[in-house]
C-alpha positions in Angstrom: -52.1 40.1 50.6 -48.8 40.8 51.0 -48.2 37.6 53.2 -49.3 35.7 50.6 -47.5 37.1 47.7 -43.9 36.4 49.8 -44.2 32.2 49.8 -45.3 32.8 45.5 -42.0 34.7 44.9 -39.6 32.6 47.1 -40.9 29.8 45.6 -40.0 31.0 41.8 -36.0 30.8 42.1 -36.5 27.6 43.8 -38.8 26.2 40.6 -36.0 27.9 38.2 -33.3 26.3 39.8 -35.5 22.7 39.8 -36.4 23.4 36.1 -32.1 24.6 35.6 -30.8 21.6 37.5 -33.8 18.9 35.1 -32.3 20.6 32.3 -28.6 20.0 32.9 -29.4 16.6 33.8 -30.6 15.8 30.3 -28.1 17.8 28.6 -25.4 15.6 30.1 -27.3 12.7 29.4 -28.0 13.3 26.3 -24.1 13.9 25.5 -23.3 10.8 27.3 -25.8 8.8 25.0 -24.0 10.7 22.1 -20.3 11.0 22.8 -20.0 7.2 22.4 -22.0 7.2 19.1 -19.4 9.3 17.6 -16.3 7.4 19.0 -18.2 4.1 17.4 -17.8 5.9 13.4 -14.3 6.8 14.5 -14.7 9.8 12.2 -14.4 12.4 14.8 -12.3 10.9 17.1 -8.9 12.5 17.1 -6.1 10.1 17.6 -7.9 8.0 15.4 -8.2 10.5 12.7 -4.5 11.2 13.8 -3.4 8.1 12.9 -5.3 8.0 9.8 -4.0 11.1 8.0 -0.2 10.2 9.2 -0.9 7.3 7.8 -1.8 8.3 4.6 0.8 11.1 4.2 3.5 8.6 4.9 2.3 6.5 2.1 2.9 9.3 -0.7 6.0 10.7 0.7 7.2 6.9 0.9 6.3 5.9 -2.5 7.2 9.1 -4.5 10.9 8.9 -3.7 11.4 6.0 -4.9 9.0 5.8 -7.6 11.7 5.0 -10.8 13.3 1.6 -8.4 9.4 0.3 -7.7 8.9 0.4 -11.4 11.5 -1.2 -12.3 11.3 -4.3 -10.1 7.9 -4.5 -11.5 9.4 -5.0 -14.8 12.4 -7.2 -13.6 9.8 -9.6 -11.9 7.5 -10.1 -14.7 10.0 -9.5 -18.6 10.8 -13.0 -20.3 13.5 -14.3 -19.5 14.8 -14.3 -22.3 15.1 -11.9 -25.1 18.1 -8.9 -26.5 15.5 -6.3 -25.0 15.5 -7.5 -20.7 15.8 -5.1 -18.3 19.2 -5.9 -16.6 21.3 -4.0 -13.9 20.2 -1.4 -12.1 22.0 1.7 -12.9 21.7 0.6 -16.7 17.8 0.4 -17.0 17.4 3.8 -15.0 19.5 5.1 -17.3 17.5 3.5 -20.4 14.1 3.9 -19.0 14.9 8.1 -18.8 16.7 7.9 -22.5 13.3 5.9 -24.0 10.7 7.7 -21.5 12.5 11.2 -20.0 11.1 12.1 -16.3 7.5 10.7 -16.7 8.9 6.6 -17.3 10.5 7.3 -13.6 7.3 8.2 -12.8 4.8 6.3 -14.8 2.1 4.2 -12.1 2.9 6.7 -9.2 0.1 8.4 -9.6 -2.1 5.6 -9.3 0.4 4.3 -6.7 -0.3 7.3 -4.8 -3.5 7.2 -5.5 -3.7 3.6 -3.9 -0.7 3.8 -1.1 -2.5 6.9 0.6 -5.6 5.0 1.4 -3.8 1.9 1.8 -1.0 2.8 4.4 -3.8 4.8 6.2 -6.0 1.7 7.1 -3.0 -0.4 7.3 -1.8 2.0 10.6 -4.7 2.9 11.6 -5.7 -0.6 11.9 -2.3 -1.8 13.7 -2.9 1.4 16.5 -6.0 0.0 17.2 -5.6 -4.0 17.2 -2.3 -3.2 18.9 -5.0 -1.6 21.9 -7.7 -4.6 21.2 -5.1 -7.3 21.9 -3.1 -5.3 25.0 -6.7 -4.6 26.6 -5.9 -0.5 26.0 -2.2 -0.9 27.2 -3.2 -3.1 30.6 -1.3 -6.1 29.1 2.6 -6.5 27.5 3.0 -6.2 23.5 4.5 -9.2 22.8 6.1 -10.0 19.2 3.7 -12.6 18.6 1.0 -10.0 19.0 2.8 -7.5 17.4 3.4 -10.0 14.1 -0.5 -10.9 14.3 -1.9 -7.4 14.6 0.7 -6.3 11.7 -0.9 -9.2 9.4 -4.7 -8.7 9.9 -3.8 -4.5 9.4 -2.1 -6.1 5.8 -4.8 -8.2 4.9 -7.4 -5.2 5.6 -5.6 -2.2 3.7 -5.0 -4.9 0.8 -8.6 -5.8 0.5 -9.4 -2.2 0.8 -7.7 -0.8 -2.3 -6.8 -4.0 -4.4 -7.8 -2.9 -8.1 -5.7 0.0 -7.7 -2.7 -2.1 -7.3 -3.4 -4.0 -10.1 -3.7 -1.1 -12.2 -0.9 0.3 -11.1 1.1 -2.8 -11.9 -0.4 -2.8 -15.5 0.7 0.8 -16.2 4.5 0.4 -14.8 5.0 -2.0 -17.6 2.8 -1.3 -20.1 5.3 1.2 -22.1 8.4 -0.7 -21.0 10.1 -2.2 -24.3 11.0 -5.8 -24.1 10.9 -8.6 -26.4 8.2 -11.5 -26.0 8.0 -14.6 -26.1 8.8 -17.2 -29.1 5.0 -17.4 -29.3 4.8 -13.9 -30.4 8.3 -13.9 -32.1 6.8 -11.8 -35.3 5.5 -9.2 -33.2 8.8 -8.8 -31.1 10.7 -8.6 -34.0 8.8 -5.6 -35.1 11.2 -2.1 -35.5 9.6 1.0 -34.8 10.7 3.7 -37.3 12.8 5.8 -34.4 14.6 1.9 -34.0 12.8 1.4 -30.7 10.8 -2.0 -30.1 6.9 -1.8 -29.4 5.5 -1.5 -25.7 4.0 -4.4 -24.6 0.7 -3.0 -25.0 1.1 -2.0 -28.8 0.8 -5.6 -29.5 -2.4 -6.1 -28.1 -5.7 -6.2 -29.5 -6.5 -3.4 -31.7 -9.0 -2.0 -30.3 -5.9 -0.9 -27.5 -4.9 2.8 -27.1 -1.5 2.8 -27.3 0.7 2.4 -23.9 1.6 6.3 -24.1 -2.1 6.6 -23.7 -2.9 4.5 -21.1 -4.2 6.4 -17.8 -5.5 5.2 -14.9 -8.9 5.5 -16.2 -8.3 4.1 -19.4 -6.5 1.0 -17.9 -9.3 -0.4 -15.3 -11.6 -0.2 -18.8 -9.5 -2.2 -20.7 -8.8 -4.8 -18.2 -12.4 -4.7 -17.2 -13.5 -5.5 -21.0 -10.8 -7.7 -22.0 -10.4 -9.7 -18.5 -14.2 -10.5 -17.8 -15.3 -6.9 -15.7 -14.8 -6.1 -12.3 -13.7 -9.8 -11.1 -10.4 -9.0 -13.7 -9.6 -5.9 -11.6 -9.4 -8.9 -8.3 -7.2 -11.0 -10.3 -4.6 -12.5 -7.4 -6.2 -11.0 -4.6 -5.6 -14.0 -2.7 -1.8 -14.6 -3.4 -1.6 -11.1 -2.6 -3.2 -11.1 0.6 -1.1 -14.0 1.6 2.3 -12.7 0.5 1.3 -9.3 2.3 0.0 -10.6 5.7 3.3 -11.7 6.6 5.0 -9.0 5.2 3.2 -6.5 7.1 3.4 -8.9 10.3 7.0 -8.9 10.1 7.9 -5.5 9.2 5.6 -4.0 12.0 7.1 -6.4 14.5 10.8 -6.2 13.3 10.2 -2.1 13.4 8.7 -2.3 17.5 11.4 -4.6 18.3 14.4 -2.4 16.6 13.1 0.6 17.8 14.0 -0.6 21.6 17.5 -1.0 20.2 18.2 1.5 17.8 16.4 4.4 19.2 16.7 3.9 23.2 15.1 6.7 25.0 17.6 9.9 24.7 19.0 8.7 21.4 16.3 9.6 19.1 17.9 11.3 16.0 16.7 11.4 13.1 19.5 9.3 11.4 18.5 6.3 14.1 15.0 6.9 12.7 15.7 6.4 9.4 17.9 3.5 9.8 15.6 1.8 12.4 12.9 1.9 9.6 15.4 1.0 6.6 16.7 -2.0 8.6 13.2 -3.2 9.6 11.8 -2.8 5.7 15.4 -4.8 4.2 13.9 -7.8 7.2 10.4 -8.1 6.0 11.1 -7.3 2.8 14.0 -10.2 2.1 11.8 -12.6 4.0 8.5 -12.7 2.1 9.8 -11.5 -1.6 8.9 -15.0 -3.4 5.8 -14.1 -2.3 5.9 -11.2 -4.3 7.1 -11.9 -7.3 4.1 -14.5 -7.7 1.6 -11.6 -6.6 3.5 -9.7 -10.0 3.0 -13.0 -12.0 -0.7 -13.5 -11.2 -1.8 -9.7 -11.8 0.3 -10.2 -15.2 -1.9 -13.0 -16.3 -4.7 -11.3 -18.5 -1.8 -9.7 -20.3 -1.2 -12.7 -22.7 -2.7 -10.7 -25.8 0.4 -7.7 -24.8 2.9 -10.8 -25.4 3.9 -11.9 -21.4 2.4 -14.9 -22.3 1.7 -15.6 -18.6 -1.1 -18.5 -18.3 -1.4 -19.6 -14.8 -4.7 -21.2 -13.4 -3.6 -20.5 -9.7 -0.3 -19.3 -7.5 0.6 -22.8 -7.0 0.7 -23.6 -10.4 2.8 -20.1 -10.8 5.1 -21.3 -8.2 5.9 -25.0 -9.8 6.2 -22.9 -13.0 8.8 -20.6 -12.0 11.1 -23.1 -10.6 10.8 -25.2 -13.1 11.6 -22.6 -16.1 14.0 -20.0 -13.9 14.7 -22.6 -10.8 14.7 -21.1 -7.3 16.5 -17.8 -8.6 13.0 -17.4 -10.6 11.2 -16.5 -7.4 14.3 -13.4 -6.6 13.7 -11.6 -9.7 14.3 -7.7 -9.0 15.7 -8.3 -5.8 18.6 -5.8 -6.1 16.6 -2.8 -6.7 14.2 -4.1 -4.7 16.3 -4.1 -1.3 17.8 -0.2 -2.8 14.5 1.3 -2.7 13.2 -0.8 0.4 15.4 1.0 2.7 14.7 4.7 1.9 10.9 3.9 1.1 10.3 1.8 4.7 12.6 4.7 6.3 10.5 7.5 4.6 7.3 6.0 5.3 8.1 5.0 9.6 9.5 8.5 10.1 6.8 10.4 8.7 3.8 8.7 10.2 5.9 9.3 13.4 6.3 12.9 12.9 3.1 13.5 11.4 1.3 12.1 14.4 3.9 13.6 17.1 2.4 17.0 15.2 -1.2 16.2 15.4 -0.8 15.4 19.1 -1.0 11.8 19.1 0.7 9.8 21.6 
């Protein structure tokens, strides 16, 4: 008996260690059939999700500091051109738009802008990081400027498709309170006097069913232009002259930035002040390259504003674009410029060095 009972219990470890070894097997397959799911969403990835919330962060910071100059080239771009009420010189409309409107006119849209630029600038480098490792095969081949300029335009297109009605909005709030005169059309309305002497906000000429301008919230705005501007289509209006204007934008500003980077900030000379000014310098490129292109995107979104008194009526960005030059001439198309170029340097600057440091602290290469 006892013979017999020696083979059963030798045999148990070696059953336990069959059974053991089956059951790693299928644990490790079963994590290799799952790891790979999980990269595919992307969502718990970590340099993805690196690249994603430096991204975002970089946006706000970006945006916030020079909130009161993006306002006011929106303004510039799209006020009559003529008119005793235009926005002209830089210094001087700060200085009226914090007399008429105190702290909140310098920041009137940034919330939505922040609202918009965090999930915006987050697909729009998240993107770039990964066509950049799509079009290199993962870093095996060279990242050439032409590859550079083409992964920074499709990451444009993306993050513009991705959060377009909030740009429009956005756009609509920045000048809804701003007082300027309209056109002849609407001369009896622009010659209206409020009783503190001020002139009506483009919006208190508008229908009357309208809240007035100080009332206007983010809300409140993508209602009206929903009902007055045919629903949800209204909140697209110029989509495509944007995406066009912002693809090479993007493209150029990305590619300018690699390329400067080699020069400005050569390995051992990586301060923070050649950060900032490798950004500033790239942002001033792009920026003062594509701008026409962005003065028609203002025009287009502007166009459902007739009733407020713009009197914008466009049927397309090439009719815009014969428009302009033919009222303003070329100059037309370089409207808000100036405090355009003063607030691309610190926001470009802003928004390179923080995604850099952000993902530096989250461990991303």
């Amino acid at each position: 008996m006892a013979s017999s009972d020696k083979p059963s219990s030798s045999a148990q470890p070696a059953s336990l260690a069959s059974s053991s070894a089956s059951l790693s097997a299928t644990t490790s397959s079963a994590v290799q059939v799952t790891q790979p799911a999980r990269n595919v969403l992307g969502l718990v990835n970590p340099q993805i999700s690196s690249y994603f919330i430096a991204g975002g962060i970089a946006g706000a910071a970006s945006r916030t500091v020079v909130s009161p100059l993006e306002r006011l080239k929106i303004i510039q771009q799209v006020q009559p051109r003529t008119g005793d009420r235009q926005y002209r010189g830089v210094w001087k409309s700060l200085v009226r738009m914090w007399r008429e409107e105190g702290f909140k006119g310098f920041m009137r849209g940034n919330g939505i802008n922040c609202l918009r630029i965090v999930p915006y600038s987050a697909v729009q480098f998240t993107t770039y990081e990964q066509l950049k490792k799509l079009f290199t095969l993962q870093g095996t081949r060279p990242l050439d400027t032409p590859t550079r300029l083409l992964a920074g335009a499709l990451a444009g297109v993306t993050s513009v498709c991705t959060t377009y009605p909030l740009d429009l909005v956005r756009s609509r709030l920045s000048i809804a309170s701003a007082t300027m005169s309209i056109p002849s059309a609407q001369s009896n309305s622009s010659a209206t006097i409020l009783p503190n002497g001020a002139r009506p906000a483009l919006y208190h000429t508008a229908a009357a069913t309208s809240q007035p301008a100080a009332r206007l919230g983010i809300w409140s705005m993508t209602l009206k232009v929903m009902r007055e501007e045919g629903g949800v289509r209204g909140l697209y209006r110029g989509l495509v002259t944007t995406a066009v204007g912002v693809a090479p934008y993007v493209g150029i500003n990305f590619a300018a930035y690699e390329a400067l980077r080699g020069l400005v900030t050569p390995p051992g000379k990586s301060s923070i002040p050649r950060k900032l000014t490798c950004g500033a310098l790239a942002g001033s490129i792009s920026q003062t390259l594509t701008y026409p292109l962005d003065v028609l995107r203002r025009k287009m979104q502007v166009v459902g504003m007739a009733q407020g008194g713009l009197g914008y009526k466009y049927n397309g960005a090439l009719e815009a674009l014969r428009e302009i030059i033919r009222v303003e001439g070329v100059v037309g198309l370089y409207r808000g410029l100036w405090p355009n170029l003063l607030k691309v340097a610190p926001s470009i600057a802003t928004s390179f060095f923080t995604y850099e440091t952000v993902k530096e602290f989250l461990g991303s290469p």
